[in-house]
N, C-alpha and C positions, 0 to 999 in steps of 0.2 A: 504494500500500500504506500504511494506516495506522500510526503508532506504534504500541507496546505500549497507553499509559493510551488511546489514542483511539479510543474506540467509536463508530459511525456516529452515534446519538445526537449525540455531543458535538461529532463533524466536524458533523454539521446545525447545532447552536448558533453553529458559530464561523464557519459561511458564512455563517450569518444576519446576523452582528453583520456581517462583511466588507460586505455587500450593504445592510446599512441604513446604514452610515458612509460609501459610495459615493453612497446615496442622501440626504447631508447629514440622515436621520432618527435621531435618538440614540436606540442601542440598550440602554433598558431591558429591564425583566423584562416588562412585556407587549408589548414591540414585537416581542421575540425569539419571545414564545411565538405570536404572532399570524403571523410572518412563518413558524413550523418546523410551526405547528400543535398542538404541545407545550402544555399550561397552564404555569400560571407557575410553579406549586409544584414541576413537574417540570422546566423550566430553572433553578432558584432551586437544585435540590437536584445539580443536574450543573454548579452553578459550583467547588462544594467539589473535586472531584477537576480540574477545568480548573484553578484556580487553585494546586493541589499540584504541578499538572504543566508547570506557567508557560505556560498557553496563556493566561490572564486576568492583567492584572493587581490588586493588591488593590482591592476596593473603597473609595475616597472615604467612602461616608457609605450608608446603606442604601440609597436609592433612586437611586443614581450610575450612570448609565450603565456597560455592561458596556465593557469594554478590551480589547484585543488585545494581548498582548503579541508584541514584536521574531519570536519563534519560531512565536505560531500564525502572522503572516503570511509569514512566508517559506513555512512550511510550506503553509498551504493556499492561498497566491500563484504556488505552486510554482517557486519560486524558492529557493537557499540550499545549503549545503551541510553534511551533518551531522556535527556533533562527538558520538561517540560513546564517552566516556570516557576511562581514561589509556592510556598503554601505559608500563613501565618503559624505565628509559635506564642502569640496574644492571642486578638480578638480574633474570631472564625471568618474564614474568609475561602473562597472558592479558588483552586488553584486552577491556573491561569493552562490552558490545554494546547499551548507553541511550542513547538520543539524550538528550544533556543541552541542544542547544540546536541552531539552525539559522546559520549565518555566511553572511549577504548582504553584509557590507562588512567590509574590514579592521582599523577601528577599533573591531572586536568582537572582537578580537584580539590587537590592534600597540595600545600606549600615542598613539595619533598624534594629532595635533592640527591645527586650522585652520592651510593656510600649507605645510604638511608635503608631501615630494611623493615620486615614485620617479623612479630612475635604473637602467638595465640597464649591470650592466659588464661591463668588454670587457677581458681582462688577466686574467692567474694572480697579479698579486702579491699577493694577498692570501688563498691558497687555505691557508696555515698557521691560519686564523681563521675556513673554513670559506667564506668568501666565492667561489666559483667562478666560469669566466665563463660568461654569461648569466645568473644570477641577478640580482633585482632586490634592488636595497635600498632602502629609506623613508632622508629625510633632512629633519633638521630646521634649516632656518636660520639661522644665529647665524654673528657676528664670531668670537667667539673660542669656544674648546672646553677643558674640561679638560685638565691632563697626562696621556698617556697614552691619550685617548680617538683612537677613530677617526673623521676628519672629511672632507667634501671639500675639497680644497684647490686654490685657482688657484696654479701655480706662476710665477716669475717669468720676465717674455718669451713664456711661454706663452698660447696661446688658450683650450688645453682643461683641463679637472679631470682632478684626481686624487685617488683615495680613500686613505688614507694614514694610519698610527697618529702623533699628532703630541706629541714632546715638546719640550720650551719649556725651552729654556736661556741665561738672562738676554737679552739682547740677540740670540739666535738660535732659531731653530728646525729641528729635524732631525724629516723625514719618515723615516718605517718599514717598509718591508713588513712582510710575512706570511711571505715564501718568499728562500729565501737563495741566490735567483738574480740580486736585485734588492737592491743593496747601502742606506745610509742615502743621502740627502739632505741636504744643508745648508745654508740658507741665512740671510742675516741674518731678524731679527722682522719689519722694515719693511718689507720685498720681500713675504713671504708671506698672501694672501688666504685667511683660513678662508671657506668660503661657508654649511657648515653641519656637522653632527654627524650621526652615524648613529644609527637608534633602532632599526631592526633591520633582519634582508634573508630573502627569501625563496629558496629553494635550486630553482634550475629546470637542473640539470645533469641529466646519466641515468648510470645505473649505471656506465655501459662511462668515465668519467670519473672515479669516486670510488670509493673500497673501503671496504666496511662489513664 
């Protein structure tokens, strides 16, 4: 099923451009029009609405080969999954049914960076912050972490991590939970290994679990 802006027309334009950049042949305006059967002046005049609807991206210079932007290939790679507006997190509100784009990778999404990975945790301590178990979290690697942030930490004599809100008290540090089943932590600075920070987590619990 097509988007709204996407008219068979313009799905032909943008298999075209797919099929010539497969074919290492740069899809201009007569490549396109020659591979859909289209003249040029009629691809030239359906890049205005592609490129309103972020299936192109902006042309270079007039005669720059055409681009595909992130969304037409996911979409017509079929691949991706669609972001279709907001929904409120206050007052109720009706979520907006545009596909504003297509999500093939999480760094279209998550601030993440080279280096950055996931971890699935295993544990409630930290279900007060939304963190549940089985959800993933993204973690970014660093010695140390700000006060207060949430980080993984090697604890000391331990093998395994723990994810844990950490605050830094001169010559100490005290790990935190989430959930007041799971008391503070203490130990000196020098004992405790930050291994990285959190930058966000992904919530894979089901209902019968959480209450909304």
């Amino acid at each position: 099923m097509y988007a709204p802006e996407l008219t068979r027309t313009r799905r032909l334009i943008l298999d075209a451009i797919l099929r010539l950049q497969a074919e290492d042949t740069p899809p201009t305006l007569g490549a396109v029009a020659q591979a859909t059967g289209l003249t040029k002046q009629a691809v030239s005049y359906q890049t205005v609405p592609l490129r309103e609807a972020h299936y192109l991206e902006p042309a270079a210079s007039r005669y720059a080969p055409l681009m595909l932007t992130s969304k037409a290939r996911a979409l017509i790679g079929g691949g991706g999954f669609p972001l279709v507006g907001e929904i409120a997190a206050g007052q109720p509100s009706y979520a907006e049914q545009n596909v504003e784009a297509y999500i093939t990778r999480l760094d279209q999404v998550i601030d993440m960076k080279e280096g950055d990975y996931l971890l699935r945790v295993r544990g409630d301590s930290m279900i007060g912050v939304g963190i549940y178990p089985q959800d993933i979290v993204i973690v970014r690697p660093n010695e140390t972490v700000p006060n207060g942030d949430i980080a993984v930490v090697l604890l000391p004599g331990e093998s395994a991590a723990t994810l844990k809100r950490v605050e830094h008290q001169n010559s100490k540090i005290t790990l935190h939970s989430a959930n007041p089943d799971y008391p503070p932590m203490t130990f000196p600075a020098r004992d405790v290994r930050i291994q990285g920070c959190l930058v966000a987590h992904i919530g894979q619990a089901s209902l019968r679990s959480r209450r909304v």
